[in-house]
C-alpha positions as CSV (number, residue, x, y, z in Angstrom):
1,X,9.0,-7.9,0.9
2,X,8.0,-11.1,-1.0
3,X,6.9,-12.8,2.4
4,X,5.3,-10.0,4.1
5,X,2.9,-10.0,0.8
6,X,2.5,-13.6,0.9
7,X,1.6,-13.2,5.1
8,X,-0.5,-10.5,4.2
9,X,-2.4,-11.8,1.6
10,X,-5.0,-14.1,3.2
11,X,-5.9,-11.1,5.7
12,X,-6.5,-8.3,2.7
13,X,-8.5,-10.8,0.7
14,X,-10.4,-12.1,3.8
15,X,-11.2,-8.1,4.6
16,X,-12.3,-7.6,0.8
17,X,-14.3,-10.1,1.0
18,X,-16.0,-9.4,3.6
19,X,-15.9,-5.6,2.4
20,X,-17.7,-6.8,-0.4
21,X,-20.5,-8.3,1.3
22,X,-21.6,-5.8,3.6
23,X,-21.6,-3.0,1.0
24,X,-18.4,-1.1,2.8
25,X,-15.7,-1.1,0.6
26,X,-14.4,2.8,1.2
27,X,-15.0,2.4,5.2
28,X,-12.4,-1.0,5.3
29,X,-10.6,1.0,2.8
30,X,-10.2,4.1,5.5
31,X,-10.1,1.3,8.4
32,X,-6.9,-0.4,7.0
33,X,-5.2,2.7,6.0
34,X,-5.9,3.6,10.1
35,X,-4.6,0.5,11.2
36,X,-1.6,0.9,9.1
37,X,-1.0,4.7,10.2
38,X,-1.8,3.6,13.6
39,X,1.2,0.6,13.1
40,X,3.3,2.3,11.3
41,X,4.3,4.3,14.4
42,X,7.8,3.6,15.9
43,X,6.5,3.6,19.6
44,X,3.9,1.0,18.3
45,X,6.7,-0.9,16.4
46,X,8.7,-0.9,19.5
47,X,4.7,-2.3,21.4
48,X,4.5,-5.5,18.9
49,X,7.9,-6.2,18.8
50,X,8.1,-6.5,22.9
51,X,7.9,-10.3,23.9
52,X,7.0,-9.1,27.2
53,X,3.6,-7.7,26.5
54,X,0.8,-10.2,26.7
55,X,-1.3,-10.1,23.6
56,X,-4.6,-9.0,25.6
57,X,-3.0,-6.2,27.0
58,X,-1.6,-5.4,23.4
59,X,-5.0,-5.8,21.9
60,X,-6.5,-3.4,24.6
61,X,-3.7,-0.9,24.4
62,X,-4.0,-0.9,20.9
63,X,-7.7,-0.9,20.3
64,X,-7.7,2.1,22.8
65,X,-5.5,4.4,20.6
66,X,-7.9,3.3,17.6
67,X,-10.9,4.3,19.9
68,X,-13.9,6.1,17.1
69,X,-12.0,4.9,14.3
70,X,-13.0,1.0,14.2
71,X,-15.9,-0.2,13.9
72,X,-17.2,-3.5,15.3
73,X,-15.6,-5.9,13.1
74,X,-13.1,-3.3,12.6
75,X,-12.0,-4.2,16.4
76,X,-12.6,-7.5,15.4
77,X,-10.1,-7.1,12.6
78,X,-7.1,-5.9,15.0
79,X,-7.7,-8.5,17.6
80,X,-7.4,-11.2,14.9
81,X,-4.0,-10.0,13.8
82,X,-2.9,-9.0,17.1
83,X,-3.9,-12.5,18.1
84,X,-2.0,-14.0,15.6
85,X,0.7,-11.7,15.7
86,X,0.3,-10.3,12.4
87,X,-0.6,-6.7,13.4
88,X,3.0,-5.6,11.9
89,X,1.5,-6.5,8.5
90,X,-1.6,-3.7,8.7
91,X,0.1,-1.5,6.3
92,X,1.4,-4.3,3.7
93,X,-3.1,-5.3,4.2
94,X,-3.9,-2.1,3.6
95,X,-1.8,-1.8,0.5
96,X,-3.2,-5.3,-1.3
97,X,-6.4,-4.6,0.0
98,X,-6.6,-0.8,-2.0
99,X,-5.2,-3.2,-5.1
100,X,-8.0,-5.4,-4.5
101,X,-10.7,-2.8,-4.5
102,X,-9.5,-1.0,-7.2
103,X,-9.1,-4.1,-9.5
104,X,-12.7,-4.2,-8.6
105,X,-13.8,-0.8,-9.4
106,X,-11.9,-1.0,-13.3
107,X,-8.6,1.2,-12.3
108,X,-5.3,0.8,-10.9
109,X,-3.4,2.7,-9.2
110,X,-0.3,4.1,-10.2
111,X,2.9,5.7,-8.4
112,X,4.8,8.3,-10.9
113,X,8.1,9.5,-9.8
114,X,9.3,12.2,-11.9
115,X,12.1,14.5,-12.3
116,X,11.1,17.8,-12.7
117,X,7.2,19.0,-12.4
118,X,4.9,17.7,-14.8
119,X,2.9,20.1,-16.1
120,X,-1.2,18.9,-16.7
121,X,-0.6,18.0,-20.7
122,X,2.0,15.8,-19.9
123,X,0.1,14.0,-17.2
124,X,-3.0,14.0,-19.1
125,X,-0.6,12.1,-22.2
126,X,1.3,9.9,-19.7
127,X,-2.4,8.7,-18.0
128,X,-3.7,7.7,-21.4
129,X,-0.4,6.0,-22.3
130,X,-0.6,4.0,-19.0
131,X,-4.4,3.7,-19.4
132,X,-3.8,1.8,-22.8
133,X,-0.2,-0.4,-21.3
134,X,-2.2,-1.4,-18.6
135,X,-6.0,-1.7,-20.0
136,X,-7.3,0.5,-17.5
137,X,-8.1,3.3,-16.0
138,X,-4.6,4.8,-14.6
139,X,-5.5,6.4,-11.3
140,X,-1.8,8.4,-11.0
141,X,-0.7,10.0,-7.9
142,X,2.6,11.9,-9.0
143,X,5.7,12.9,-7.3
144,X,9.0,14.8,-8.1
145,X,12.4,13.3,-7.3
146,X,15.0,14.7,-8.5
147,X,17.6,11.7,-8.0
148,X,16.0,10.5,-11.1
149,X,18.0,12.8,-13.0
150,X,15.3,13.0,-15.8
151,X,12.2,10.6,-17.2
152,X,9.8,8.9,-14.7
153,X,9.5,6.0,-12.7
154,X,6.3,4.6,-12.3
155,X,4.7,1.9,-10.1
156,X,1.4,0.2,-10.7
157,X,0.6,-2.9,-8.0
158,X,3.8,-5.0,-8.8
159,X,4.3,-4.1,-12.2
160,X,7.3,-1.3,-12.9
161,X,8.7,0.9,-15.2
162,X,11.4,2.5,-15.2
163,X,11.9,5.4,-17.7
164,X,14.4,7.4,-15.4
165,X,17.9,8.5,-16.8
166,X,19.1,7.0,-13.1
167,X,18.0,3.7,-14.2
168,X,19.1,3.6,-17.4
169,X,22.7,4.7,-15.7
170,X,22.1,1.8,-13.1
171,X,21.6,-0.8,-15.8
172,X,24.0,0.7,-18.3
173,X,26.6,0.3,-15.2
174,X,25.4,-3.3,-14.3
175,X,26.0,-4.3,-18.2
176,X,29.6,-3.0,-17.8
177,X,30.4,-4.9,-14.8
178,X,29.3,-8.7,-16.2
């Protein structure tokens, strides 16, 4: 995962950049998260990975199932990593690139696993508590998984923590084996 972020970084930073200076921040925003739908598709998968298929034909292919949703430099965007075969790395752009922007815009996003439904108190408590860890705004998109047994897990760029009574078994067990 390391590497793919490292590979990915130069294009989500280039793309913010360039976000940045034409004012379109929420449309590379919505063309990235395309491009990594788009990508994330097995029967593309299979596409990129084929040796076989020349790159231009790739590039047209591909730029023809994104027909209406790029614009101009967009297209541009995809041909660049389809170029430099980097195309398998839309989603992992996409995903610094939404860090990037909301850095920018004073809020992070987080991931919250939970066990059991959170009801809107307890959300409202846990944003403030991660507003005031993290010294922003907490932007919290929150799930329920039950294999956590109980607690939360929560995600926020690369920075985790895990309050999950499955974690605290995991580690509990790791101590006992060393």
């Amino acid at each position: 995962m390391g590497e793919l972020t490292t590979l990915a970084r130069p294009y989500a930073v280039a793309a913010f950049r360039r976000a940045k200076e034409t004012g379109a921040a929420d449309e590379w925003a919505n063309q990235l998260a395309f491009l990594a739908a788009v990508t994330a598709d097995a029967r593309v998968q299979r596409a990129l990975a084929n040796p076989r298929v020349r790159r231009e034909a790739l590039a047209q292919a591909f730029l023809g199932l994104c027909e209406g949703r790029l614009n101009p430099e967009g297209q541009n965007f995809a041909r660049l990593l389809i170029r430099n075969q980097r195309l398998n790395l839309a989603g992992e752009i996409a995903a610094l690139y939404a860090a990037f922007k909301a850095e920018d815009e004073g809020h992070v996003d987080v991931e919250v696993a939970s066990a059991f439904e959170l009801t809107a108190e307890e959300q409202a408590s846990l944003g403030r508590t991660l507003d005031d860890a993290l010294g922003r705004e907490a932007r919290m998109t929150v799930t329920v998984d039950h294999d956590l047994i109980g607690g939360v897990f929560v995600r926020a760029g690369d920075r985790v923590i895990d309050a999950s009574v499955r974690g605290q078994i995991e580690r509990l067990a790791k101590k006992l084996r060393n």
